[in-house]
C-alpha positions as CSV (number, residue, x, y, z in Angstrom):
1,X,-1.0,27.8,-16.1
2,X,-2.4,28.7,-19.5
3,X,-2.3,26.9,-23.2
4,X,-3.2,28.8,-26.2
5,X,-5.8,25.9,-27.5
6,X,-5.4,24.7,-31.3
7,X,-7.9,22.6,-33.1
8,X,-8.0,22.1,-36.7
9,X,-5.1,24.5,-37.8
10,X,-7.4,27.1,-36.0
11,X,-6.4,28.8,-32.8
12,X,-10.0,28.4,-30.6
13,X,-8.8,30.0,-27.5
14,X,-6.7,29.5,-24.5
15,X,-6.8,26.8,-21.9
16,X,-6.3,27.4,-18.2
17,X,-4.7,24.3,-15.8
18,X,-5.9,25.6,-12.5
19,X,-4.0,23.7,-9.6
20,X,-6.6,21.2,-8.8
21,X,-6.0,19.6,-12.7
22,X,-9.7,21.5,-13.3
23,X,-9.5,22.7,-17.1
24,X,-11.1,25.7,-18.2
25,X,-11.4,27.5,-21.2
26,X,-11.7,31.2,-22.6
27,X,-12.9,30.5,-26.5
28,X,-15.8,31.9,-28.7
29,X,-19.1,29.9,-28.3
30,X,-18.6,28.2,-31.4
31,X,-15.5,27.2,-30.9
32,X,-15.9,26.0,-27.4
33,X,-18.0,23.0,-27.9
34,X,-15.5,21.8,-30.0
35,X,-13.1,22.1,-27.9
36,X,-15.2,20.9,-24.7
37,X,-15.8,17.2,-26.6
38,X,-11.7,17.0,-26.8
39,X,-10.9,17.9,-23.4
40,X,-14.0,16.1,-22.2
41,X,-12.0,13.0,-21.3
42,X,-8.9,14.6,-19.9
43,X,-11.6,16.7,-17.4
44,X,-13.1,13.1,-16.5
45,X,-9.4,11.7,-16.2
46,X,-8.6,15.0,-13.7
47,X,-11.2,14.6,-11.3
48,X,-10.7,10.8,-11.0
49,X,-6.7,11.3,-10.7
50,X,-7.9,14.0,-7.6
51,X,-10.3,11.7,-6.0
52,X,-7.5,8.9,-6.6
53,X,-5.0,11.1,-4.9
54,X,-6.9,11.6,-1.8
55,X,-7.8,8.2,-1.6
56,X,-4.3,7.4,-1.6
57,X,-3.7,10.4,1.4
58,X,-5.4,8.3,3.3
59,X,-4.3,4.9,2.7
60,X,-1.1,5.9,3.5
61,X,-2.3,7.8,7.0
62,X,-3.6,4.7,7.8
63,X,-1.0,2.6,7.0
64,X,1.3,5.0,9.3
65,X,-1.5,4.8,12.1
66,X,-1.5,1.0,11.3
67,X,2.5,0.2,11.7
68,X,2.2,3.0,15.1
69,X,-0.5,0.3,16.8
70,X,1.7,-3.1,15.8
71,X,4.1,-0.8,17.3
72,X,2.8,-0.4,20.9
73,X,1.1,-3.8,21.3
74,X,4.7,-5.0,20.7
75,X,3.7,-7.6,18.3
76,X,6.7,-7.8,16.8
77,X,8.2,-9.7,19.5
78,X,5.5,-12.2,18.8
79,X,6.7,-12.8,15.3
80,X,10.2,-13.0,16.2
81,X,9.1,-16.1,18.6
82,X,7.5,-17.4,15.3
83,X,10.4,-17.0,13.4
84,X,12.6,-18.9,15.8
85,X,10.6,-21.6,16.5
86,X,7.9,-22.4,13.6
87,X,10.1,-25.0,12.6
88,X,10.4,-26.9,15.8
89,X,8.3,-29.8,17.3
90,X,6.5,-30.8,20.2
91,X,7.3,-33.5,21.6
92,X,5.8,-35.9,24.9
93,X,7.4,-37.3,26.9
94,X,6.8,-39.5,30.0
95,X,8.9,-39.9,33.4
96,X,8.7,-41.9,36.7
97,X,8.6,-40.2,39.8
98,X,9.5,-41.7,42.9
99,X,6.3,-43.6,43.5
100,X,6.6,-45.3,40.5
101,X,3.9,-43.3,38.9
102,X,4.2,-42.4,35.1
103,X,3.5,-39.2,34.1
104,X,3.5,-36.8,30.9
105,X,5.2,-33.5,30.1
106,X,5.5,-31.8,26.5
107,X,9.1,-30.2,25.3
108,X,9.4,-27.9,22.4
109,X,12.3,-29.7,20.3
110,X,14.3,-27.5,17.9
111,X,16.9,-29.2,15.7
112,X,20.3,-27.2,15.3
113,X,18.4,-24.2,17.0
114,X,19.5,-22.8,20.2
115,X,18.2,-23.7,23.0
116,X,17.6,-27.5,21.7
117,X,14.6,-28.0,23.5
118,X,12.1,-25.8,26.2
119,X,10.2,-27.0,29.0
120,X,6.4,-26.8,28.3
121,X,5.3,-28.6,31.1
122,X,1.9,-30.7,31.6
123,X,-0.2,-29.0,29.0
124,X,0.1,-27.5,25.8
125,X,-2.8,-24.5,26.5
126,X,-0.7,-22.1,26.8
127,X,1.8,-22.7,23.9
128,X,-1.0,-23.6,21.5
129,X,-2.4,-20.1,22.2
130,X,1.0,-18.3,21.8
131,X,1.6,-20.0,19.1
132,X,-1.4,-19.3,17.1
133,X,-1.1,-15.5,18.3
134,X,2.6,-15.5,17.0
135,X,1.5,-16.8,13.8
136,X,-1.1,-14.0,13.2
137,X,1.4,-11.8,13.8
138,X,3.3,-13.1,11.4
139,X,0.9,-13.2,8.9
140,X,-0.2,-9.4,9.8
141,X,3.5,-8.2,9.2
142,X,3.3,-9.9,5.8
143,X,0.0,-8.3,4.8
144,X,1.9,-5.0,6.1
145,X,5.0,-5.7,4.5
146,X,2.6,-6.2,0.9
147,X,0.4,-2.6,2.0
148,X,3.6,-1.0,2.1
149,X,4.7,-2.4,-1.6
150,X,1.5,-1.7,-2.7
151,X,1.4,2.0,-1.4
152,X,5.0,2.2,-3.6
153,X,3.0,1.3,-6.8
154,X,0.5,3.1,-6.6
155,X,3.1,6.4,-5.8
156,X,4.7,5.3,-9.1
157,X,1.4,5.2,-11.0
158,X,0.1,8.3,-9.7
159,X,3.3,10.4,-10.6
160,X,3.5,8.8,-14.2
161,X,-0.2,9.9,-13.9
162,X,0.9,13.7,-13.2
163,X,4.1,13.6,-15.7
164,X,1.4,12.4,-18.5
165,X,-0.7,15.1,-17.9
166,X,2.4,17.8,-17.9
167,X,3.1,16.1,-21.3
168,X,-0.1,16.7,-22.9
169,X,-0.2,20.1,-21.5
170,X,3.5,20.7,-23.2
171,X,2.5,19.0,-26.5
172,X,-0.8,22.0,-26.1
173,X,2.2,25.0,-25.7
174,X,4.1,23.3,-28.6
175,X,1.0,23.8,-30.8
176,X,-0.5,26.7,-29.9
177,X,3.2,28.6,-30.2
178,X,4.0,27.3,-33.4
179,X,0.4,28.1,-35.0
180,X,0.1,31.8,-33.4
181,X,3.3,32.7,-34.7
């Protein structure tokens, strides 16, 4: 895509928008280094929105491989667990057996949940550890959950980014007609 350049009143040249966002421009000498100081940020500003662009590629490949792995280790039946029962207690509790010997077993009390309460048995190993694990998971699908929004945002930014740049290269046409003819 070319521009016919303007600067001062003065037609300078013409400006080329290569698809990579790289500028370049066909002027007289003079005329060029002028040209080269106003452009000079929106060169800087193209190669940073590339290497942005490719950062974001990326980030977004690896949030796909990322959501395929929670996928296959099945962790999301580990948060569901934690959303069932993260509000529920444990609770201790003692019987008799028949030799009149008192001994201890844990329950997993739930309050208007269904089931009420789950068998733990004699130690709480076990539950502590699927507990915790559940909880990371948890925690991990938030963070995901958050990469994802983030990944939105930065889509948004990046595409005002690009419509910007269309802008300044309609506001260079609008010029460079309306002084060349």
């Amino acid at each position: 895509m070319s521009y016919k350049a303007v600067l001062g009143g003065q037609a300078i040249g013409v400006v080329y928008l290569t698809p990579c966002l790289r500028i370049s421009v066909c002027a007289s000498t003079e005329k060029i280094t002028r040209l080269e100081r106003v452009l000079k940020d929106l060169l800087v500003s193209a190669e940073l929105f590339n290497q942005a662009e490719e950062c974001y590629k990326r980030l977004v490949e690896d949030y796909r491989e990322l959501v395929e792995v929670l996928r296959r280790l099945k962790l999301l039946e580990l948060v569901d667990f934690y959303e069932k029962y993260r509000n529920c207690s444990v609770e201790k509790t003692w019987v008799l057996n028949k030799q009149k010997k008192k001994y201890y077993y844990y329950y997993l009390k739930c309050k208007g949940g269904e089931p009420r309460s789950i068998y733990l048995g004699r130690s709480l190993g076990a539950y502590n550890k699927l507990k915790q694990v559940s909880k990371r998971a948890f925690e991990l699908k938030q963070l995901i959950i958050r990469v994802g929004e983030l990944l939105v945002e930065i889509e948004k930014e990046v595409l005002l980014y690009m419509e910007n740049l269309k802008q300044i290269g309609e506001i260079i046409t609008l010029q460079s007609n309306h002084k060349f003819s």
